[in-house]
C-alpha positions as CSV (number, residue, x, y, z in Angstrom):
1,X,0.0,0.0,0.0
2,X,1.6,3.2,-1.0
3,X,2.4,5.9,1.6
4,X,2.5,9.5,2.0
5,X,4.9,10.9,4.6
6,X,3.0,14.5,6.0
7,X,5.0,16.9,8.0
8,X,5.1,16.9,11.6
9,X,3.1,19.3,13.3
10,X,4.8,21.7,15.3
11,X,3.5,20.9,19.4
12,X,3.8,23.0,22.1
13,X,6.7,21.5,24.3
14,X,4.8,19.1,27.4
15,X,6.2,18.4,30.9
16,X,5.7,15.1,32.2
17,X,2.5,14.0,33.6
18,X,2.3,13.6,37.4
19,X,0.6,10.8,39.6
20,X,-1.7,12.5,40.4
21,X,-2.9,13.5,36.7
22,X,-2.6,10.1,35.5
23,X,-5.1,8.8,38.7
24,X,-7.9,11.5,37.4
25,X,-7.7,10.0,34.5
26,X,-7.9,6.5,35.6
27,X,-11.2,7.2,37.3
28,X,-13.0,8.6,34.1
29,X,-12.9,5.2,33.5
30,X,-14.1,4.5,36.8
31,X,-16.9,6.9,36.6
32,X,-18.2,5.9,33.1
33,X,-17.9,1.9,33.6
34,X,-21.3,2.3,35.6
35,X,-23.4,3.3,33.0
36,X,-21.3,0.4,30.3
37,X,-21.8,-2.2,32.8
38,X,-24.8,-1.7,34.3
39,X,-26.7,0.1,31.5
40,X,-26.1,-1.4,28.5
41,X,-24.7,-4.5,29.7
42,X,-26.9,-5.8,32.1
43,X,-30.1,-4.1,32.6
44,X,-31.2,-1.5,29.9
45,X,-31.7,-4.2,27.1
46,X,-34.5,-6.4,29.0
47,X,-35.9,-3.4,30.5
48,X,-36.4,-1.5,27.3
49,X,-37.4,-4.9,25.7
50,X,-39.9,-5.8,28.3
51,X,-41.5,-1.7,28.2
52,X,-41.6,-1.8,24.5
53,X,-43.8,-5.0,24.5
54,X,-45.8,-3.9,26.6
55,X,-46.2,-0.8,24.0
56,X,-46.9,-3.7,22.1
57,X,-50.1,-4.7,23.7
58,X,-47.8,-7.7,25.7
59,X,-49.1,-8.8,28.9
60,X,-46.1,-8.1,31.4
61,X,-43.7,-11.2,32.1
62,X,-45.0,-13.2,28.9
63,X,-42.7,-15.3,27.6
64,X,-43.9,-14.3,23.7
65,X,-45.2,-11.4,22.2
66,X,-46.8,-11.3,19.1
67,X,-47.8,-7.2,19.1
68,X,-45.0,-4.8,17.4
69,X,-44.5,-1.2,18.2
70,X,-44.4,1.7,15.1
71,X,-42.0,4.6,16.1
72,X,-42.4,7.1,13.5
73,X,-44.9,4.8,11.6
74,X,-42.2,1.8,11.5
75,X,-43.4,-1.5,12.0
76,X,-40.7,-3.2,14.5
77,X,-41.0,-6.2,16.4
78,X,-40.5,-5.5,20.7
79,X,-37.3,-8.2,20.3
80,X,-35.6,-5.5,17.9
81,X,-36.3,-2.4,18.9
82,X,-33.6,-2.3,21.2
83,X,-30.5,-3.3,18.4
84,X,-32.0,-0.6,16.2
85,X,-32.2,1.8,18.5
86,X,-28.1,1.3,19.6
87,X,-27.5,1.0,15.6
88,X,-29.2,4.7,15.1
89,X,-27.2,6.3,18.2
90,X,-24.1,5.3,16.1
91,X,-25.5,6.7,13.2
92,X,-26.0,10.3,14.9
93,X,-22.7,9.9,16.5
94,X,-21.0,9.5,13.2
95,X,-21.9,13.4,12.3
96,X,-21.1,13.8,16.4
97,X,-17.9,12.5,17.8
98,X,-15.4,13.8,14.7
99,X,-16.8,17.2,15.7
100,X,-16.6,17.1,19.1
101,X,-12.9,15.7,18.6
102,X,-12.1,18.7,16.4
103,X,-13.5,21.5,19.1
104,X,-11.8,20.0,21.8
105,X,-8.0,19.9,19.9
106,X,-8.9,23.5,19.7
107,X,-10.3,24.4,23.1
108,X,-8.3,25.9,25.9
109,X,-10.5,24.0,28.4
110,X,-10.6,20.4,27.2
111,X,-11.7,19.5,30.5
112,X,-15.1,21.5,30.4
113,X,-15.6,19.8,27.2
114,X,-15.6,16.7,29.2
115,X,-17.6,18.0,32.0
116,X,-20.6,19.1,30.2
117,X,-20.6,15.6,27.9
118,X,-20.6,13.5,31.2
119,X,-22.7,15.5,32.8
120,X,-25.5,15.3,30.2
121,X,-25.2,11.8,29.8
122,X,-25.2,11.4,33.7
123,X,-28.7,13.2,33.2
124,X,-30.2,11.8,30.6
125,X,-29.6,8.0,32.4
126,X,-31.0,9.3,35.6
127,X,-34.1,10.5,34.4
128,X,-34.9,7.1,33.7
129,X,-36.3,7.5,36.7
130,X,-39.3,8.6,34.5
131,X,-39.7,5.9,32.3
132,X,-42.8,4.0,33.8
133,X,-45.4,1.6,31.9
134,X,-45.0,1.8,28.2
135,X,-43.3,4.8,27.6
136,X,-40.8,2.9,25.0
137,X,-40.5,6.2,23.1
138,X,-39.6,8.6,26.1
139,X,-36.7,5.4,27.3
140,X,-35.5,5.5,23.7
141,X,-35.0,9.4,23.5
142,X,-33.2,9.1,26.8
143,X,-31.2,6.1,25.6
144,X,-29.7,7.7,22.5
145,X,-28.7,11.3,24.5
146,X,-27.1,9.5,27.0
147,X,-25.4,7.0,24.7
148,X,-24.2,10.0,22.6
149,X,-22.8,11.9,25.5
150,X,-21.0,9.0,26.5
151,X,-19.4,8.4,23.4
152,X,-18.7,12.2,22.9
153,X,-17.2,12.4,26.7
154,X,-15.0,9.5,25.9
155,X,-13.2,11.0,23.0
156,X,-12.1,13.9,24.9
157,X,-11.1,11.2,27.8
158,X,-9.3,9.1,25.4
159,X,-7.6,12.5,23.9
160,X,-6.1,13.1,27.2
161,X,-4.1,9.8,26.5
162,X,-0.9,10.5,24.4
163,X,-0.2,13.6,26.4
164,X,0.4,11.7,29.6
165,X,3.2,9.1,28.5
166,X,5.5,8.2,25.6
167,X,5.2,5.8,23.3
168,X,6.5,2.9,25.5
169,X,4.4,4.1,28.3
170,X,0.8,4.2,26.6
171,X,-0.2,0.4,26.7
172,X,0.5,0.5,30.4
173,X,-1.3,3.7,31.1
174,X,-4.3,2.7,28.9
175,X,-4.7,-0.7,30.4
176,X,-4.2,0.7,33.9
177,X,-7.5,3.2,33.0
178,X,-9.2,0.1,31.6
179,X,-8.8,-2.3,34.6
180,X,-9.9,0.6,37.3
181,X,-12.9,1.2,34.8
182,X,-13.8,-2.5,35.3
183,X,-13.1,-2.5,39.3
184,X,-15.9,0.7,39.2
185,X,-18.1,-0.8,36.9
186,X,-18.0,-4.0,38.9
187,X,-18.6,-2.4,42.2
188,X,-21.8,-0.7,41.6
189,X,-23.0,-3.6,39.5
190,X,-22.6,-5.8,42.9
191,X,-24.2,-3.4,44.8
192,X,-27.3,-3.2,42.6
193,X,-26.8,-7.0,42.7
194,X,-27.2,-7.0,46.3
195,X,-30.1,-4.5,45.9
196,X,-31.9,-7.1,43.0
197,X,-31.3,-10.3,46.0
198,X,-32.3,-8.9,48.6
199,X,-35.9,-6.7,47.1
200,X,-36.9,-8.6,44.2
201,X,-40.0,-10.9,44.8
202,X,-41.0,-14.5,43.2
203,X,-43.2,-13.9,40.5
204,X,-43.6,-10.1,40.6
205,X,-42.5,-8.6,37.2
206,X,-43.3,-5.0,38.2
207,X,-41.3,-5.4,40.9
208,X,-38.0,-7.0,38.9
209,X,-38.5,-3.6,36.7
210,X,-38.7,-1.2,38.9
211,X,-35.6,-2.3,40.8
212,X,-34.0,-2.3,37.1
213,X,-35.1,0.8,36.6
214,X,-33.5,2.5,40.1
215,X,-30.2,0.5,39.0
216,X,-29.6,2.0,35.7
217,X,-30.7,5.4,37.7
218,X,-28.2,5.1,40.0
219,X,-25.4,4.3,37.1
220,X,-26.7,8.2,36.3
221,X,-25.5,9.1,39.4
222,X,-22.3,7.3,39.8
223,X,-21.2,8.4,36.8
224,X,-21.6,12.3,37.9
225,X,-20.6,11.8,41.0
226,X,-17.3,10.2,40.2
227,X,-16.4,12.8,36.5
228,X,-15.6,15.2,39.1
229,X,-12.4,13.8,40.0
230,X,-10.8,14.2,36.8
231,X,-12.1,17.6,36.6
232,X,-10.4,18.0,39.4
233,X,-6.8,16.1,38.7
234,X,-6.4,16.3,35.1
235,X,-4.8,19.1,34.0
236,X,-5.0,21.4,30.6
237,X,-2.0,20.9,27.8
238,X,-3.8,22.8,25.1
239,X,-2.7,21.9,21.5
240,X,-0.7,24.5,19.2
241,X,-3.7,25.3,17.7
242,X,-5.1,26.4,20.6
243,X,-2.7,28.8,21.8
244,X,-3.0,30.2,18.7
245,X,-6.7,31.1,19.6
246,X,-8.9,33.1,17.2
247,X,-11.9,33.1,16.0
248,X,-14.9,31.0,17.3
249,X,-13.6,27.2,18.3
250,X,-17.2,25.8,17.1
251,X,-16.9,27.0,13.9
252,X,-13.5,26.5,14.1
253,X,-13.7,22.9,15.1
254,X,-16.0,22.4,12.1
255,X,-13.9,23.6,9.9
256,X,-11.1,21.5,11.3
257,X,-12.9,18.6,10.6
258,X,-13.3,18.7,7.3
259,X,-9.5,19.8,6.6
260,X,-8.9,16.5,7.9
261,X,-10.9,14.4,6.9
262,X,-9.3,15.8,3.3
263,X,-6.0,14.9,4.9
264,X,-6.4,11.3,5.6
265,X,-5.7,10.3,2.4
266,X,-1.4,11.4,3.5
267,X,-2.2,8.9,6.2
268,X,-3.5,5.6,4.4
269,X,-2.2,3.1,7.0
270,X,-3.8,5.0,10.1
271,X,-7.0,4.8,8.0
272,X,-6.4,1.1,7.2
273,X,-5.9,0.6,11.2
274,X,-9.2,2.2,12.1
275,X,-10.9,0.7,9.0
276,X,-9.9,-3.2,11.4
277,X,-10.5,-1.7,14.4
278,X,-13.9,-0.7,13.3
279,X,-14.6,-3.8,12.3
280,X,-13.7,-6.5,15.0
281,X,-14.8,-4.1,17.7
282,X,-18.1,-3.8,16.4
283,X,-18.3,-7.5,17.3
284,X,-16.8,-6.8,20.6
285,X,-19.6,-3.8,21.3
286,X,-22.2,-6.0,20.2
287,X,-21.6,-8.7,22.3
288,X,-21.3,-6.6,25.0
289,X,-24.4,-4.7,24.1
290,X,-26.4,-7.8,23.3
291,X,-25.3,-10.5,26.0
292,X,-28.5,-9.6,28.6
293,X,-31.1,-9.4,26.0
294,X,-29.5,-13.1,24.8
295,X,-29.5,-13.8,27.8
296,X,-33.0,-13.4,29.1
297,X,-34.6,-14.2,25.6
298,X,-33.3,-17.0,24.0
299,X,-31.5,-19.0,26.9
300,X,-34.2,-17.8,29.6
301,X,-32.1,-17.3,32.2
302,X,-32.7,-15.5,35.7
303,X,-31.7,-11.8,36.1
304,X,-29.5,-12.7,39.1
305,X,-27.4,-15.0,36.6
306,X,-26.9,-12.6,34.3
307,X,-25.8,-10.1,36.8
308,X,-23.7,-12.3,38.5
309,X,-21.9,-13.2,35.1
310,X,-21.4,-9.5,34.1
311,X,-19.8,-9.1,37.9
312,X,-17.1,-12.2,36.8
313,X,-16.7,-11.0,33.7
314,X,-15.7,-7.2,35.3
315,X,-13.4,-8.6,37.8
316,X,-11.5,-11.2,35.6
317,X,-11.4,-8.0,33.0
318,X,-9.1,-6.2,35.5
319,X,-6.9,-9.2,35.7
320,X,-7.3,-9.5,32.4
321,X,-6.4,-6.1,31.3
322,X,-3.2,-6.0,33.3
323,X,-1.9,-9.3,32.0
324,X,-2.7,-8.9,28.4
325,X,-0.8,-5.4,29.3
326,X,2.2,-7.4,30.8
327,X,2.1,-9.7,27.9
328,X,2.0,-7.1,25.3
329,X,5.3,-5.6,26.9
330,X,6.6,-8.6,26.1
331,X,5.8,-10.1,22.3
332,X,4.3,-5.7,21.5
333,X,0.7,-4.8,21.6
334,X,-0.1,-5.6,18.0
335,X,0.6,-9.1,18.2
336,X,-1.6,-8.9,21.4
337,X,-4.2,-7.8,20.2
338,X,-4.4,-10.4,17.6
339,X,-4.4,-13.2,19.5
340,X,-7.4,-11.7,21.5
341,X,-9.0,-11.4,17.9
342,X,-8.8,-15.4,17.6
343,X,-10.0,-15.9,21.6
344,X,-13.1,-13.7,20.8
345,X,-13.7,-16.4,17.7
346,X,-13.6,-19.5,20.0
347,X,-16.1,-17.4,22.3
348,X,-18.5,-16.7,19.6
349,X,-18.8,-20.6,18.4
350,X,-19.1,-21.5,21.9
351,X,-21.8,-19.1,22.2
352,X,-23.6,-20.2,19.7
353,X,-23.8,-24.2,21.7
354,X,-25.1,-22.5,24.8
355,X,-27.7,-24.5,26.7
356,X,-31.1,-22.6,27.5
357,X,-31.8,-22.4,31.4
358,X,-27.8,-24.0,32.0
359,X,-26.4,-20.8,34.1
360,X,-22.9,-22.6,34.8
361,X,-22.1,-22.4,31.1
362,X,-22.9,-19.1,30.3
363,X,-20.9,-18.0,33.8
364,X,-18.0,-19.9,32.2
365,X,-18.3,-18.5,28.7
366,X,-18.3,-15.3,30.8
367,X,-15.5,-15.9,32.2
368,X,-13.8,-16.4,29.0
369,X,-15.2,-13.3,28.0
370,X,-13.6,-11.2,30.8
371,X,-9.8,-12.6,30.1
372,X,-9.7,-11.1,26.4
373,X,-12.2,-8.0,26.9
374,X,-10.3,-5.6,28.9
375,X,-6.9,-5.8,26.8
376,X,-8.3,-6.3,23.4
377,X,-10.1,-2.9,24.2
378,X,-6.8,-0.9,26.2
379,X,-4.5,-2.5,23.8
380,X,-6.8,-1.4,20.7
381,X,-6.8,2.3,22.2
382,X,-2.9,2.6,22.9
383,X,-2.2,1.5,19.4
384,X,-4.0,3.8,17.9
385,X,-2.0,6.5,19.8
386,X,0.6,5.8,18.1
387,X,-1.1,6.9,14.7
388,X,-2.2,9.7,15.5
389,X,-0.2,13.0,13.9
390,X,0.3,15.6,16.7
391,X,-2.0,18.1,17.9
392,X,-5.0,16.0,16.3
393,X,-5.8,13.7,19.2
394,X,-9.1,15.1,19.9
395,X,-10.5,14.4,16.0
396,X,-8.8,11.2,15.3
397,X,-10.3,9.8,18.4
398,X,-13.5,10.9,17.7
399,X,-13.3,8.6,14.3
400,X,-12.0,5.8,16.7
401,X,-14.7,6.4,19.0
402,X,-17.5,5.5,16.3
403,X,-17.4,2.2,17.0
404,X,-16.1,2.0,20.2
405,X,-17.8,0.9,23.9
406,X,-21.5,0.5,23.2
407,X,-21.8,2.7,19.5
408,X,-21.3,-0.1,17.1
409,X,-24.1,0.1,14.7
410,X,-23.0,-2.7,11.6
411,X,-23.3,-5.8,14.5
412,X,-26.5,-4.8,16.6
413,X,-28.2,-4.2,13.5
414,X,-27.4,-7.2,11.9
415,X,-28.5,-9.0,14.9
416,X,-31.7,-7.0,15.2
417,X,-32.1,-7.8,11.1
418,X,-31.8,-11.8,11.3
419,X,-34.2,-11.9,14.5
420,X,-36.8,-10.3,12.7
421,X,-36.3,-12.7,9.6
422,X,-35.9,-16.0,12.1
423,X,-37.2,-15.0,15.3
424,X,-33.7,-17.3,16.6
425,X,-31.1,-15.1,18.8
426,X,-29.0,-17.7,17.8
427,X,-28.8,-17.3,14.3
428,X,-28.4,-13.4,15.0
429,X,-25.2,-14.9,17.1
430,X,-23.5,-16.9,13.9
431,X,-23.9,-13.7,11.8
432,X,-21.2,-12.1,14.6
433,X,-18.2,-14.3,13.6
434,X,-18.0,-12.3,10.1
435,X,-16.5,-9.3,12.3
436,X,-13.8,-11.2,14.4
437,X,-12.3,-12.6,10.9
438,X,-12.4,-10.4,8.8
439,X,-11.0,-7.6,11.3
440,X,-8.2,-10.4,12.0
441,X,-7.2,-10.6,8.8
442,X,-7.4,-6.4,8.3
443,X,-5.4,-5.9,11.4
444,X,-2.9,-8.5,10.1
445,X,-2.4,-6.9,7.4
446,X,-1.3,-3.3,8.8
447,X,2.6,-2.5,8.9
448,X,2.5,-1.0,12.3
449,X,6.1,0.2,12.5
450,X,5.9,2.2,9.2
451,X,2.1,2.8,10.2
452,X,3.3,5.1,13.1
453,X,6.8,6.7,11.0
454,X,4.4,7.9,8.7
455,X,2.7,9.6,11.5
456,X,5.6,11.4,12.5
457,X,5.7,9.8,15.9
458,X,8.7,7.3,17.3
459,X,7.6,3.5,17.2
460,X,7.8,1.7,20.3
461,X,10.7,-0.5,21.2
462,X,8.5,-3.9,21.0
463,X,5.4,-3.4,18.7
């Protein structure tokens, strides 16, 4: 693949990051884990499934629905409104995140930038407080503002990244942030597991969704709570651009965007990496964003079960995380990253065998799950540092962001698509192993050393 070589940007000289700086960013992580772990993950996709059929006419705890919803005058069955609903927040986000990337490489207060995107997204998921009977339409509203501010608070989060290490300190810092994201995420999850135990009733369906309602609130809440310690810690290197300040940095930003996006072409191998990345994650996201609603539909298993699964699959992600980091220090992150690529495979075929009402095997495929997640994702993120050309953190991680934690659009709707042809989660599963191989082989095929020279930035020592 031919190359072009652009210039280096000139950077405003950086002092080392402190301790202290590098721990407010850690828990971002730990603040915004809530809402991946015990939104999407566990509780939002049966909850949103189970008010939307009742939208549908469904008597509450059925097993089957035969009613369909029509947002907008579309006919879509209660099983797949939730998968289209995550594929269009990925859609809006695609006009979203690049922008939001751009304003914040030109903002002089980056870290405002991530307050108010937190902070509406914190919002948005506690006023699901307000999402009672079969309001399906007021839940999916909510649903795509807060999934967009999460996605658009992460890119500013994830910009922070190549300012506080060099090159052969990013995997380590990135799959530090990942494994205290998955410790936070995992905490609250146990304590709404406690809370599910201990006030849940036999045979009382209102009951089981109000207490998932109050436990995606409370994510809300958490994840406000918690932003305001890298507010706090992290502190502002502002790019060249802005210290050159001038003019207005919305406008600005917009007009950033589309200078680079006529830019990429000097970067083809960046573009080739996020072209894989795109790809395998949005298997990874959809797993992730799936695995309750898969859980509770086609295998019929308990809400405890799933919760305790999601709790294993957190903690043996922080493990996880840091070994895959250690191992990556090792044999480089690249060839990391791969072998996750071929573990996530394995997973997917086992999936597809699960048992229905067999809890031990879906813990165990869980587990599996956790060892691979947290440093396919970390390892993914530091890699893609290294590609980015200086100054233009912000945008190219906006790009990355598309299809990273919970925005995938290609995978959920896919699944959504085969449901509504077959009625069979299954089948929706077997149409997921396209992403892990084909973003294999496209990863593969990247030349990361020359990838990141014709960046401008300084390779690794191991890669």
């Amino acid at each position: 693949m031919a190359e072009t070589v652009a210039p280096a940007v000139a950077e405003p000289a950086r002092p080392g990051s402190t301790r202290r700086e590098r721990t407010g960013w850690y828990f971002y992580d730990w603040a915004n884990s809530a809402f991946q772990t015990t939104v999407i993950t566990v509780f939002l996709g049966p909850f949103l499934t189970t008010v939307t059929k009742l939208a549908a006419g469904c008597e509450l705890g059925a097993d089957s629905c035969d009613g369909y919803v029509h947002p907008l005058g579309i006919r879509v069955a209660p099983g797949s409104f939730y998968p289209y609903l995550v594929s269009l927040s990925v859609l809006l986000t695609v006009f979203v995140l690049p922008v939001v990337g751009a304003i914040a490489d030109r903002s002089m207060h980056k870290k405002r930038l991530l307050g108010l995107a937190a902070f509406l997204g914190a919002g948005a998921t506690i006023a699901f407080a307000f999402v009672t009977g079969d309001r399906y339409l007021l839940g999916g509203a909510l649903f795509l503002i807060a999934n967009i501010s999460f996605g658009a608070a992460v890119v500013v989060y994830n910009s922070f990244l190549p300012q506080l290490g060099g090159p052969d300190d990013r995997d380590a810092i990135s799959s530090r942030g990942w494994a205290i994201g998955y410790l936070g995420g995992g905490l609250l999850l146990a304590l709404n597991l406690v809370a599910v135990t201990m006030l849940s009733e036999e045979g009382n369906a209102q009951r089981t969704m109000d207490l998932a309602r109050w436990s995606i609130v409370s994510a809300g809440v958490w994840w406000a709570a918690f932003t305001l310690l890298p507010l706090r810690w992290l502190r502002e290197r502002p790019t060249a651009e802005a210290l050159r300040g001038g003019g207005n940095v919305l406008t600005d930003g917009f007009r950033q965007l589309g200078h680079t996006l006529r830019e990429l072409k000097a970067y083809p191998l960046t573009l080739f990496f996020l072209l894989a990345f795109l790809v395998f994650n949005d298997g990874i996201q959809t797993v992730i964003t799936l695995a309750s609603q898969y859980g509770t539909e086609e295998l019929r298993l308990e809400q405890s079960t799933l919760i305790v699964t999601i709790l294993l699959v957190q903690f043996l992600a922080f493990g996880g995380a840091l070994a895959l980091g250690a191992l990556a220090r090792r044999i480089g992150a690249w060839k990391t990253v791969l072998l996750t690529l071929v573990l996530w495979t394995a997973v997917i075929i086992a999936v597809i065998r699960l048992p229905a009402e067999a809890p031990l095997p879906f813990m165990i495929i869980g587990g599996c799950i956790g060892l691979v997640l947290g440093g396919s994702q970390a390892l993914s993120r530091s890699l893609f540092s290294q590609l980015i050309p200086a100054g233009k953190e912000g945008e190219y991680y906006g790009f990355y962001e598309i299809s990273d934690k919970g925005t995938s659009w290609l995978g959920p709707a896919a699944f959504g698509l085969v449901f509504q042809l077959t009625a069979s989660y299954r089948v929706g599963v077997v149409s997921l192993l396209i992403f892990f191989v084909v973003g294999f082989a496209l990863l593969a095929a990247v030349p990361m050393r020359r990838a990141i020279l014709a960046a401008g930035n300084t390779p690794p020592r191991v890669l």
